[in-house]
C-alpha positions, 0 to 999 in steps of 0.5 A, a space after each residue: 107368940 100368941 099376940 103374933 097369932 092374933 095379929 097374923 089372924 088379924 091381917 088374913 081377915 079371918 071373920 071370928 077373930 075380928 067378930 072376937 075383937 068386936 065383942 071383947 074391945 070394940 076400940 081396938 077393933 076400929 083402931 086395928 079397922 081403920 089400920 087395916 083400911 089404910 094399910 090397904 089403900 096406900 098400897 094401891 097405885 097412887 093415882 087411886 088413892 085419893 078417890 079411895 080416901 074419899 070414898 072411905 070417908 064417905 062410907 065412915 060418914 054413913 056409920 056415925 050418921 046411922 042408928 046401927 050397924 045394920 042401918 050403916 050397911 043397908 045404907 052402904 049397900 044402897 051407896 054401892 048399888 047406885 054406883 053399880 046403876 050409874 056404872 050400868 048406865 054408862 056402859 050402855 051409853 058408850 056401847 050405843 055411841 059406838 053404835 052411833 046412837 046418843 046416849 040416853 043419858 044428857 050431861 048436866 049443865 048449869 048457869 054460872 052466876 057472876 059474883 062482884 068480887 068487890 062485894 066479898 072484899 074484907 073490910 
């Protein structure tokens, strides 16, 4: 019963409860993290999903790189800004297109490079 009682706790998010587990058994709370971050990504529609793995990789990648769980947010919340910016960025250029103004914002483009593949050919 009480095992169900964490685990109820554990699913509503409740902050001291997973503060508790953090403190007591920091394996288990990645363990039941990452349950939980997958549990939640599978339940979005499918054509989300892909980008939500990629992205929680990413956010996962910053937390090992960083020297501690204060760096790892800081630089989580720095990702999510530039997204929000680049969101911003893009709202203003459709908003002026439909005004008939060119964005302000020009599309990167770039030289393709012709590789020889006999050049890359196994010996």
């Amino acid at each position: 019963m009480i095992e169900n009682q964490k685990e109820e706790k554990l699913n509503k998010l409740d902050f001291e409860t997973w503060m508790a587990l953090w403190r007591d058994s920091p394996g288990n709370f990645e363990s039941c993290r990452a349950e939980r971050i997958a549990a939640y990504i599978n339940s979005v529609p499918a054509k989300h999903r892909e980008r939500l793995r990629c992205l929680q990789w990413r956010i996962d990648k910053v937390r090992e790189r960083a020297a501690n769980p204060l760096a790892a947010t800081i630089a989580i919340s720095e990702m999510m800004w530039k997204s929000f910016d680049e969101l911003g960025s893009m709202y203003k250029d459709l908003a002026g297109m439909v005004e008939g103004r060119k964005p302000l914002r020009t599309r990167r483009t770039a030289t393709v490079l012709p590789f020889n593949r006999a050049a890359f050919a196994r010996s």
